[in-house]
ZAMARGU-4260 file (C-alpha; in steps of 0.2 Angstrom, whole numbers, plus 5000, padded with zeros to 4 digits):
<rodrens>
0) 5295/5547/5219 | 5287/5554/5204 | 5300/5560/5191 | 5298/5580/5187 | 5291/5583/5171
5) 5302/5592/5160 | 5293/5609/5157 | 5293/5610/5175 | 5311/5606/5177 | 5315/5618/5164
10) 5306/5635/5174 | 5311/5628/5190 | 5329/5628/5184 | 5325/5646/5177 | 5317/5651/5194
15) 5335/5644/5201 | 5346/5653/5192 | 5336/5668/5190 | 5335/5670/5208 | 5356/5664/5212
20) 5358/5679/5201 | 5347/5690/5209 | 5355/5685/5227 | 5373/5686/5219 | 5368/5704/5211
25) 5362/5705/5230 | 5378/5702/5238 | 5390/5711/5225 | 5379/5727/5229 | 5381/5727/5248
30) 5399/5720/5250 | 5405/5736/5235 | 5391/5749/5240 | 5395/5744/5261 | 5415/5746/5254
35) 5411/5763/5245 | 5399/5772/5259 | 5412/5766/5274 | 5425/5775/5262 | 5414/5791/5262
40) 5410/5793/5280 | 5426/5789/5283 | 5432/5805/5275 | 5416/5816/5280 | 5419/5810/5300
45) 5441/5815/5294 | 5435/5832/5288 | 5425/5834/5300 | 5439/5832/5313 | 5451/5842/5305
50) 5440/5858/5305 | 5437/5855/5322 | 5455/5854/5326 | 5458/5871/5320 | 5446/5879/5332
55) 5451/5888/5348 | 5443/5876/5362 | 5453/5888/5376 | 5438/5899/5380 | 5425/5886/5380
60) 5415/5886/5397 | 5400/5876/5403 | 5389/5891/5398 | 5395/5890/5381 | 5387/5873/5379
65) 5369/5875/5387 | 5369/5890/5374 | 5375/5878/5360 | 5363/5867/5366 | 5348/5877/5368
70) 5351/5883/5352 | 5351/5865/5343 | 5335/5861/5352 | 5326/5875/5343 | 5332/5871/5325
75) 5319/5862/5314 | 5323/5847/5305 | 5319/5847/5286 | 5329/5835/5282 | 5329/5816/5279
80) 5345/5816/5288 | 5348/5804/5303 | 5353/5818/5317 | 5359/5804/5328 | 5371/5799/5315
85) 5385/5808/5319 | 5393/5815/5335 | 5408/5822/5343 | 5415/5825/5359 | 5429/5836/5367
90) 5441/5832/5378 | 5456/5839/5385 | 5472/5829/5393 | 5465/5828/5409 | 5451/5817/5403
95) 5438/5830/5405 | 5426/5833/5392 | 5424/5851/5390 | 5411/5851/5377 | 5401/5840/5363
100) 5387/5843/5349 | 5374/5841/5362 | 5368/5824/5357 | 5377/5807/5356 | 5396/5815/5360
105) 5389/5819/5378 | 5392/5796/5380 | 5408/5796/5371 | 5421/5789/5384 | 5439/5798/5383
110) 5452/5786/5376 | 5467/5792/5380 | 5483/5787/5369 | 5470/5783/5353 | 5473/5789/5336
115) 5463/5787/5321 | 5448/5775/5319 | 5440/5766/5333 | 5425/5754/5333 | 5417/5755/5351
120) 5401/5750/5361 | 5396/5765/5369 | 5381/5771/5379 | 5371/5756/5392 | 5363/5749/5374
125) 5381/5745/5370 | 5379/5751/5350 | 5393/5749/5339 | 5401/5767/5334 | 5415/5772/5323
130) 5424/5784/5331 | 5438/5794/5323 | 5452/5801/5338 | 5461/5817/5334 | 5473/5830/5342
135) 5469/5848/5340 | 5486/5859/5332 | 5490/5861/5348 | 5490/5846/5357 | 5481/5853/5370
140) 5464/5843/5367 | 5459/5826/5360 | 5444/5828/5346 | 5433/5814/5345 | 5420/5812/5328
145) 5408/5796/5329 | 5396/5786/5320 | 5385/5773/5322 | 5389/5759/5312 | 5369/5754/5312
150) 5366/5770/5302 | 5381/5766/5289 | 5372/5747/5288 | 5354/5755/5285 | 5364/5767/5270
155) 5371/5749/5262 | 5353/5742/5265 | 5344/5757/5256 | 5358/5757/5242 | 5354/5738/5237
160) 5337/5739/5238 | 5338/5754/5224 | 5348/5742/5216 | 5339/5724/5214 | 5323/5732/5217
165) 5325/5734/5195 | 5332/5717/5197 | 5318/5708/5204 | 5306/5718/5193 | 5317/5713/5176
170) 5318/5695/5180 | 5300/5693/5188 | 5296/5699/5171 | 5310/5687/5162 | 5303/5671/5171
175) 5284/5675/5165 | 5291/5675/5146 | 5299/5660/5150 | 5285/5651/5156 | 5276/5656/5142
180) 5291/5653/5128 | 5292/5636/5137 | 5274/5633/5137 | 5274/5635/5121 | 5288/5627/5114
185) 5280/5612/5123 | 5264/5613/5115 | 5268/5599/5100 | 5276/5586/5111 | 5261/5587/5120
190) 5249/5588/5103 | 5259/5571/5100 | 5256/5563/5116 | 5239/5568/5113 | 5237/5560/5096
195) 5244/5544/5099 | 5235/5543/5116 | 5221/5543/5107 | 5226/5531/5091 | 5219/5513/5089
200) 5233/5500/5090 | 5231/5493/5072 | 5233/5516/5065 | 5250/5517/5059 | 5249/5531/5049
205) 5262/5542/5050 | 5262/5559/5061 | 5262/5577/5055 | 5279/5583/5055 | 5280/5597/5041
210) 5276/5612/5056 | 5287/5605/5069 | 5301/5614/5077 | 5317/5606/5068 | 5321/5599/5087
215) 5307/5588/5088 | 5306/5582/5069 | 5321/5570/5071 | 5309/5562/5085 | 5294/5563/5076
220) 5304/5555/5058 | 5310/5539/5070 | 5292/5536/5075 | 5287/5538/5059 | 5300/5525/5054
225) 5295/5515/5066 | 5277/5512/5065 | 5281/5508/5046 | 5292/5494/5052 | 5279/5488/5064
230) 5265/5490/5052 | 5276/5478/5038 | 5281/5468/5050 | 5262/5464/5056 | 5258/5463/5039
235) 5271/5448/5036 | 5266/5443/5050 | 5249/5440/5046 | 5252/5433/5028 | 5264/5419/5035
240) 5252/5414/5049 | 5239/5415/5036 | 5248/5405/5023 | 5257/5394/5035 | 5237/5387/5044
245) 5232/5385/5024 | 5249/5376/5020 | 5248/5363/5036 | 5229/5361/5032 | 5233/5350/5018
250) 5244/5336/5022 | 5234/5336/5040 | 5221/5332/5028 | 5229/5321/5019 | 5236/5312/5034
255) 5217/5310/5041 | 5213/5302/5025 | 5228/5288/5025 | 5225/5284/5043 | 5204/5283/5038
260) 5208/5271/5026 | 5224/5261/5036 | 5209/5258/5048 | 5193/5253/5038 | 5207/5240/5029
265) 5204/5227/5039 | 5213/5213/5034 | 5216/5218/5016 | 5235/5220/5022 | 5242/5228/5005
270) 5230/5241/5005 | 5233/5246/5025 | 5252/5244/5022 | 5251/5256/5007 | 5242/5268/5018
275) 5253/5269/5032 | 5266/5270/5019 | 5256/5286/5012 | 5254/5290/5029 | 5273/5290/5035
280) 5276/5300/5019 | 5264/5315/5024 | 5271/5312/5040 | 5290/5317/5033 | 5280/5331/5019
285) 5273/5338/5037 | 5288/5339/5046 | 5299/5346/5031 | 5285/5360/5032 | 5286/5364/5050
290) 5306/5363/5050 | 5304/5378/5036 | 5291/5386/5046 | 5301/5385/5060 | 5318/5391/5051
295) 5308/5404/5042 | 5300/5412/5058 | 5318/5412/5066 | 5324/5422/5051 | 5314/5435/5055
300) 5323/5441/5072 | 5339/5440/5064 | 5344/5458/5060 | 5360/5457/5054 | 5369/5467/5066
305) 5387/5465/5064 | 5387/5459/5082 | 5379/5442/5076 | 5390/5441/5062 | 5409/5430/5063
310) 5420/5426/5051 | 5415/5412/5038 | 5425/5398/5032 | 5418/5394/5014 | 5427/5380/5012
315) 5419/5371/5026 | 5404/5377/5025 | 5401/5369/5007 | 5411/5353/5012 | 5400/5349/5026
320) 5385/5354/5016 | 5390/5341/5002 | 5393/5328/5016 | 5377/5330/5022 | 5367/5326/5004
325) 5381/5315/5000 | 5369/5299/5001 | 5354/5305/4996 | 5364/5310/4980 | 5372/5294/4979
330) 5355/5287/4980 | 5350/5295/4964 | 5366/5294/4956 | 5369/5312/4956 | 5388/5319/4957
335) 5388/5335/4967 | 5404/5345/4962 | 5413/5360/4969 | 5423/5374/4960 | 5429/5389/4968
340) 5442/5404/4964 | 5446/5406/4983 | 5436/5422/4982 | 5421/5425/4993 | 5403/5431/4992
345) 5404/5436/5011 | 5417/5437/5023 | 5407/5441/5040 | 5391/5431/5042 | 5382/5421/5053
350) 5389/5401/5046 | 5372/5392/5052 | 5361/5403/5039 | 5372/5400/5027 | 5372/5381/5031
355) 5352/5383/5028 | 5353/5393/5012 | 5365/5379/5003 | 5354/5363/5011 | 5340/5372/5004
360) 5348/5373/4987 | 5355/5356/4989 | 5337/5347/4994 | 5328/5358/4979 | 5341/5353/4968
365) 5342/5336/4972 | 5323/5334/4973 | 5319/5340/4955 | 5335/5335/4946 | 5334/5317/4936
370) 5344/5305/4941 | 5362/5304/4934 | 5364/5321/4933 | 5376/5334/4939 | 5376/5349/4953
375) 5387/5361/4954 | 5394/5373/4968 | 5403/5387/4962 | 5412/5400/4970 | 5417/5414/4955
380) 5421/5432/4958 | 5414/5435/4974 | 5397/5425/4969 | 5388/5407/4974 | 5381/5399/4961
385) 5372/5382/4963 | 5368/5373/4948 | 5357/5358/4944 | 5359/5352/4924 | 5342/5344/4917
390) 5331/5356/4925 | 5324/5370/4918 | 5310/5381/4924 | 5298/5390/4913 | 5303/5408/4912
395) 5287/5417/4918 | 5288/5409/4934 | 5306/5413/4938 | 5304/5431/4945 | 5289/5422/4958
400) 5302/5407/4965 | 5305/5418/4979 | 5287/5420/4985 | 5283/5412/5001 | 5271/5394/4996
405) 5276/5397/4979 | 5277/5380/4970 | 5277/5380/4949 | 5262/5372/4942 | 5264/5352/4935
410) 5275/5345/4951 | 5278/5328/4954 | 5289/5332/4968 | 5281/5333/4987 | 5287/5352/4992
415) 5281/5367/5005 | 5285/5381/4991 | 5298/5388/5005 | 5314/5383/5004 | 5319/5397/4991
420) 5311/5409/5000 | 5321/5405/5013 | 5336/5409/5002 | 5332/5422/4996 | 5327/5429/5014
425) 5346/5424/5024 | 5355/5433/5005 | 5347/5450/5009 | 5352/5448/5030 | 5370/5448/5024
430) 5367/5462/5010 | 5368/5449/4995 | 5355/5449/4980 | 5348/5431/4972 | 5342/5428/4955
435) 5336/5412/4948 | 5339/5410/4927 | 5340/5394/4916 | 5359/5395/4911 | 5364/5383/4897
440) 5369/5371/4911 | 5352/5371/4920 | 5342/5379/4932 | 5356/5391/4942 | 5352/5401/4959
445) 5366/5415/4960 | 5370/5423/4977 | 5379/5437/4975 | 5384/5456/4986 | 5373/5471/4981
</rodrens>
């Protein structure tokens, strides 16, 4: 089923409430005005009665009543007046009614040992009267004053129809300008529906938001926020794709040349086996480049949400990152040493980027220092700091080492121009800053919180 949409749950819920109020007004009106005009024929049918009491009913005679009757057939009714509202009847103790008000009272049946009010169904329709019994002073006759109780109904009826007749008008009324007002109010979430409906899929400009109502803004602000995300995030994107086909077309190239020459070699065996040689070696180059590809692209859905963060043990970390390069430092006689103050650059974190940033660190270090030299690793007031001596790096390329494929010109070394990217990339994830300066020492990457 179709969900409702929200303009039309909105009036239908005024149409709902408007009319439970109208039917509540409804009912309030009829149950008090019923109460009140019950009260006041109640009286009128009691005074009635008692000035019928006090009358001398002695020298009534069945001439008395065709005369009475004749003489209500002539009167002229100019009145809105129910004449059949209200009868009474007289009856003395035998039973016997000796005279009535020449209408209903002639059907009123005698009930002998009654007082007060009565309801009865009288007459061969069976209507329902309320009938008020009576002794005159002198206890010589019983007085009977009736009405119908469909008259008192058709009184209640008339009374709350004056009343929510207004009603009905007034909220008829209300729920138009409601419509409207709602209507209207609506107008520019469906003016932004509209506009981006009708935008390309590469338009991420943001949306008008200065002459929205101050309910709809936030809304408007996060999609605003939003498509600037996606747009820088497409616009990585395509640089990294874009830089990443020009980076892998150059040792495929490369590759395609050393296995063109390993086979036209023929049986000149030290020039094939230096070409597959080459060839192995642009082999490892390529696969160095897709593993930071690959890391690098894996980077990107790590948000940093504390929810991906845990607690990081520094010292293993940097232990089983030195154990890692251990031979290869060994290999160029390179002494990798570790100084720490027991402070920490991060306490939450996730430990396998952190394992990335320092192998990265390590393998540039290790690549461009000479052999014999020294790293170091230190930990020092809540900063990293990885340091290899006898490497230096010309100062107008420092502020450009973090630039994805960026590799200082005069290498000998074989490198993808991403691994300090890298670092600099997992540092801000976990809300830390890196800089790159020639200390007195040598070339120093510094990690440290913002």
């Amino acid at each position: 089923m179709k969900k409702l949409s929200l303009q039309f749950r909105l009036i239908l819920s005024f149409i709902c409430i408007a009319g439970t109020v109208w039917l509540s007004a409804g009912a309030i009106s009829w149950y008090e005005g019923k109460e009140q005009l019950d009260e006041f024929f109640d009286t009128y049918q009691l005074l009635l009665a008692r000035q019928l009491s006090t009358a001398d009913w002695d020298n009534i005679t069945p001439e008395t009543q065709i005369k009475i009757d004749n003489i209500l057939k002539n009167l002229e009714d100019d009145g809105d007046e129910d004449e059949d509202s209200l009868g009474f009847a007289i009856f003395n103790n035998k039973g016997e009614m000796i005279f009535n008000d020449g209408n209903d009272g002639r059907i009123f049946p005698y009930a002998p040992g009654v007082s007060g009010f009565l309801n009865m169904r009288i007459g061969h329709k069976k209507k329902l009267w309320r009938i008020l019994w009576v002794k005159t002073t002198n206890h010589q006759y019983s007085i009977a004053v009736g009405q119908k109780m469909k008259f008192r109904s058709k009184a209640a009826w008339e009374l709350v129809e004056e009343t929510l007749i207004p009603w009905f008008v007034g909220l008829t009324i209300l729920l138009i300008a409601s419509i409207f007002i709602v209507n209207k109010s609506l107008r520019p979430l469906k003016t932004i529906a509209e506009n981006l409906r009708r935008r390309s899929p590469d338009d991420f400009s943001p949306l008008e938001s200065k002459i929205l109502p101050s309910e709809i803004k936030p809304v408007v602000n996060a999609l605003n926020n939003l498509f600037q995300k996606i747009s820088t995030m497409l616009q990585r994107e395509r640089s990294f794709i874009t830089d990443s086909a020009h980076e892998l077309r150059s040792p495929l190239t490369a590759l395609k040349v050393q296995l063109d020459v390993a086979l036209l070699a023929d049986d000149d065996a030290k020039i094939r086996n230096q070409a597959l040689l080459n060839l192995g070696q642009g082999v490892d180059r390529a696969g160095r480049l897709v593993e930071q590809l690959l890391a690098l692209s894996r980077l990107e859905s790590f948000t940093g949400n504390n929810s991906e963060k845990q607690k990081l043990d520094w010292q293993n970390i940097i232990e089983t990152s030195i154990k890692e390069h251990k031979e290869a430092a060994q290999n160029q006689q390179i002494k990798i040493n570790f100084e720490t103050d027991n402070s920490q650059p991060a306490k939450l974190g996730n430990p396998l980027l952190w394992f990335l940033l320092l192998r990265n660190l390590l393998d540039n270090a290790l690549r461009y220092s000479p052999n014999g030299e020294n790293i170091f690793i230190k930990i020092q007031n809540g900063s990293l700091s990885v340091i290899n001596t006898g490497t230096k790096v010309s100062e107008k390329y420092l502020p450009r080492l973090s630039e994805r494929f960026f590799r200082p010109p005069g290498q000998t070394q074989s490198g993808s121009g991403l691994g300090l990217s890298i670092v600099e990339r997992i540092a801000r994830l976990h809300e830390c800053s890196c800089s790159f300066r020639n200390s007195p020492e040598g070339f120093e990457v510094t990690i440290k919180p913002l």
